[in-house]
C-alpha positions in Angstrom: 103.9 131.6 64.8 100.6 131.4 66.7 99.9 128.2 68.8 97.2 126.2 68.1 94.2 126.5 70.9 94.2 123.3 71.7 97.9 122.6 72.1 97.4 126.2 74.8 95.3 124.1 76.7 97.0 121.2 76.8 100.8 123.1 77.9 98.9 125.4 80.4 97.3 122.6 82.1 100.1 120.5 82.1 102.0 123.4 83.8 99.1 124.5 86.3 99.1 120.3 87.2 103.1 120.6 88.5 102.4 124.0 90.0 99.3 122.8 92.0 101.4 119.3 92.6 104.1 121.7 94.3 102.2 123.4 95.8 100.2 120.9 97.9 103.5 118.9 98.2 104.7 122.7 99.9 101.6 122.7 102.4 102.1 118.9 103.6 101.3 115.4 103.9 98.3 115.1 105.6 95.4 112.6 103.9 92.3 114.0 102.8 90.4 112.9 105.7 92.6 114.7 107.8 92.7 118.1 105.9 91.4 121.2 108.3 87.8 123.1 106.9 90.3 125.7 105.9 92.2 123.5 104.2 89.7 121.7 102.4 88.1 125.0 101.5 91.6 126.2 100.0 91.8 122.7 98.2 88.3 123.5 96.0 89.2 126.8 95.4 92.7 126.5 94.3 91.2 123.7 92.1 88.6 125.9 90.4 91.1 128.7 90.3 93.4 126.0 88.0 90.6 125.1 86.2 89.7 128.4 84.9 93.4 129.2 84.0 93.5 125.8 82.2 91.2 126.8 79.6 90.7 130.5 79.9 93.1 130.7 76.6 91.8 135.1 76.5 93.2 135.9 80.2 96.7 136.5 81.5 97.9 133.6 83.3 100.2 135.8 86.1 97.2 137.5 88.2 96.1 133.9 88.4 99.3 132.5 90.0 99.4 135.2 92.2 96.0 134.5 94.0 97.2 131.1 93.7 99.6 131.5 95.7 98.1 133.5 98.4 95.4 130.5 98.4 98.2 128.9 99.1 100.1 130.7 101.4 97.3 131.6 103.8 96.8 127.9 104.9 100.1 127.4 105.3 100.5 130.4 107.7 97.8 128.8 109.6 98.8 125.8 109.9 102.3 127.2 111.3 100.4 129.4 113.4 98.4 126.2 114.9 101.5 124.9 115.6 102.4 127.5 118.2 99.0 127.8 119.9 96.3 125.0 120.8 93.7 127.6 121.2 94.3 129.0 117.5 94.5 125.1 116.2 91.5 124.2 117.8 89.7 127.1 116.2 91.5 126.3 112.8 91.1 122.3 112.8 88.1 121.7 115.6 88.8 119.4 118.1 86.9 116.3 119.6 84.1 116.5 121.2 81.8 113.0 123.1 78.7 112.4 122.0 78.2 108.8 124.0 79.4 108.6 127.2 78.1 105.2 129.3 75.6 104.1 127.2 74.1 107.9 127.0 73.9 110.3 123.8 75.1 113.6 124.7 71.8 115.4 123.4 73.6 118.5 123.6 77.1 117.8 122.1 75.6 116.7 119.1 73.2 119.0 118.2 76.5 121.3 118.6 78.2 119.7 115.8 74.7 119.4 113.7 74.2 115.4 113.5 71.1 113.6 113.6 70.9 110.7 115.4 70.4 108.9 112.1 73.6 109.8 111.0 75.3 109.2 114.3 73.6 106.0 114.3 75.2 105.4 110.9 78.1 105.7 112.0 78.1 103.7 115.1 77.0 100.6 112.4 80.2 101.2 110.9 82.4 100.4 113.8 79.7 97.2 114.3 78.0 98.8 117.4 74.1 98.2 116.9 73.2 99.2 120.2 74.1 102.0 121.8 73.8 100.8 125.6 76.6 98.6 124.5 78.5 101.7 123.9 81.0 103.0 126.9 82.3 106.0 124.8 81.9 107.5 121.6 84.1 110.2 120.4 83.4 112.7 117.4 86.9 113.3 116.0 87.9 116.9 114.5 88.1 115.2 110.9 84.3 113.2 111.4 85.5 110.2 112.0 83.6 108.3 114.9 85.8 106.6 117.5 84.0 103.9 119.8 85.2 102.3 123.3 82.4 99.4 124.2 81.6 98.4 127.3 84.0 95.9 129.2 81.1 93.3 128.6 80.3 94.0 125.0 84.0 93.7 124.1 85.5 90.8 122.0 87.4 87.9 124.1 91.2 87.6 123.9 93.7 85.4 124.1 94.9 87.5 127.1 91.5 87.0 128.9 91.3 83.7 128.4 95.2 83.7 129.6 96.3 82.0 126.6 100.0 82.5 125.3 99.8 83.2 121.8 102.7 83.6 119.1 103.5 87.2 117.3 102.0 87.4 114.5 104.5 87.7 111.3 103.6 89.5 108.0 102.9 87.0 104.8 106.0 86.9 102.4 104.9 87.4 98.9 106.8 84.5 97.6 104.9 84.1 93.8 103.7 86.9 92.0 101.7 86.1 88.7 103.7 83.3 88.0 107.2 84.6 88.9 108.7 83.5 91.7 109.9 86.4 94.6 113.5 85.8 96.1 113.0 88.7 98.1 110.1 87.1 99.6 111.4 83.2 99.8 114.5 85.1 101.9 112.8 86.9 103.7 110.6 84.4 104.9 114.0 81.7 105.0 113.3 79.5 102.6 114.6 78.3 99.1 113.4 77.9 95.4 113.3 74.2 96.2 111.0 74.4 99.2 108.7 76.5 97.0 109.1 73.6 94.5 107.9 70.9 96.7 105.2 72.6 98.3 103.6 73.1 94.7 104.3 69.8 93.6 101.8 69.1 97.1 99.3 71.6 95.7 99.5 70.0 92.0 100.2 73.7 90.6 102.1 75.1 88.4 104.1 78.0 88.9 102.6 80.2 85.8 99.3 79.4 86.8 99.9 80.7 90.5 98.7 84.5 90.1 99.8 85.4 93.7 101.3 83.0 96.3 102.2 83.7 100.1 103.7 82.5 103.0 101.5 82.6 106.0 102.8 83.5 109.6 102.7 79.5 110.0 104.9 79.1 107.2 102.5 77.6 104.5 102.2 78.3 101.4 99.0 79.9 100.4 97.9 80.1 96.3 95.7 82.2 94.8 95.5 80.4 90.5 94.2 82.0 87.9 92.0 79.4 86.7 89.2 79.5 89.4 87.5 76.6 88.7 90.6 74.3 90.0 90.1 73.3 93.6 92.8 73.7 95.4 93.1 71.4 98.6 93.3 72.9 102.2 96.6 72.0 104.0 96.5 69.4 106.2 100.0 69.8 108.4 98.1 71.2 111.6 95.1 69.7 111.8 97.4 66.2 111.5 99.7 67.0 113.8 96.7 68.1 116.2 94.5 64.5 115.2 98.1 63.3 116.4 98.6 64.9 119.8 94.9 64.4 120.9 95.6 60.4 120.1 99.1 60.3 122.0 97.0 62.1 124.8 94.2 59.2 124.5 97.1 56.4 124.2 98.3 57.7 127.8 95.3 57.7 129.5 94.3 54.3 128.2 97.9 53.1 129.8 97.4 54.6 132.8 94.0 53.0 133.3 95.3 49.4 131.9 98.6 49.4 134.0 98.5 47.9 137.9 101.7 49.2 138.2 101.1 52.0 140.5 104.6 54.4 139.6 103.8 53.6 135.9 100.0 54.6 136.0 101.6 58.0 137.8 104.0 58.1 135.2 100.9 58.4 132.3 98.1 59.9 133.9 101.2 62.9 134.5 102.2 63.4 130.9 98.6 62.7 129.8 97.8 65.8 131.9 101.0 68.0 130.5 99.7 66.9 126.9 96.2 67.9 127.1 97.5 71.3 128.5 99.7 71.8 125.9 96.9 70.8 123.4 94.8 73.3 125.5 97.0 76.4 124.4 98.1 75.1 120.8 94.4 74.0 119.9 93.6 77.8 118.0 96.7 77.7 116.7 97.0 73.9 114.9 92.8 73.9 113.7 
């Protein structure tokens, strides 16, 4: 019994998709950004190889799989042989190469790896540098991508320049997920099914309308409802329990100033000083 055509098509290419899927498993993990010219010349070619297979119903499939295979095979030798010698890998997979160094565009450099300096300025817009004098270094990566150092000037503040202690920052817990609630989540984070409870009842939510909710490295609960046109208040805990530090701190300087006892007016100008300190270093953290 002769198989229809259309049914051919449909097993061959379902077969040449797990033949190309092992094979590309075979030659690695790298991301497609990462892929070597060789590589991603292999990757097109194999592809129009399988495509002609696919639907080529009058030719034999075998002499197909065989160049397949050495399409195949040849990259992965290369990539072995890269391995074993930087010289051959930088050949095979370029290398980097600096087209800004202190605030200057290496003319030369990149006209070697044929950018304009529209494009390179295209680039730099993408890592949000505008100006190039702001620009220490500027490295052309083998795989295009554009890495940029600014100058020590240019570059964001800190909390280590401004030698503030900060806390590590902890990933959000998925603790809601449309409308189901996440134990995983709620343990991981340590908390229970009747926190989560509360802390909705303070949102005036309900659980099914909650399409994702988290818990934020502060330990909040953060919503995201379906229905969008419910406003759903900001919480309030920190910015309190910061409106309630800064008036402590006020109370003890207004003591120390209405006091004419000289060890008590010590006594709160003291811990009026080790409380705005304190309120110094928490401030970013409780706004």
């Amino acid at each position: 019994m002769e198989i229809p055509e259309w049914l051919n098509i449909i097993l061959r290419s379902v077969f040449l998709v797990i033949f190309l899927f092992l094979l590309t498993k075979w030659l690695g993990k790298k991301q497609l950004s990462q892929l070597s010219f060789f590589e991603y010349v292999a990757g097109i070619t194999m592809g129009s190889i399988a495509a002609e297979l696919s639907t080529g119903l009058e030719q034999n499939m075998l002499p197909g799989i065989y160049s397949l295979l050495v399409w195949t095979g040849i990259p992965f030798l290369a990539g072995l042989l890269a391995l074993k010698s930087k010289r051959i890998r930088n050949f095979i997979e370029g290398q980097e190469i600096v087209v800004i160094k202190n605030g200057k565009i290496q003319e030369d450099n990149l006209a070697k790896e044929k950018y304009t300096v529209e494009e390179l300025l295209h680039l730099l817009r993408k890592k949000n540098a505008f100006n190039i004098a702001d620009v220490e270094f500027a490295v052309l990566e083998a795989n295009g991508d554009l890495n940029v150092m600014l100058k020590k000037e240019k570059q964001p503040v800190t909390p280590k320049d401004l030698q503030m202690n900060v806390a590590p920052e902890k990933v959000p817990e998925t603790v809601i997920l449309e409308g189901k609630i996440m134990d995983s989540g709620l343990t991981a984070s340590g908390l229970t099914r009747e926190w989560l409870d509360v802390e909705l009842k303070k949102l005036n939510v309900a659980l099914d309308n909650v399409y994702i909710g988290q818990v934020d490295p502060f330990g909040q609960l953060v919503v995201d409802i379906y229905d969008d046109k419910i406003q759903i208040p900001q919480p309030q805990d920190r910015p309190m329990l910061l409106s309630a530090l800064k008036k402590c701190c006020a109370d003890l300087e207004k003591f120390a100033l209405a006091t004419d006892d000289e060890k008590a007016r010590k006594m709160y100008d003291q811990n009026a000083k080790k409380l705005k300190e304190m309120i110094r270093k928490s401030e970013h953290l409780l706004q």
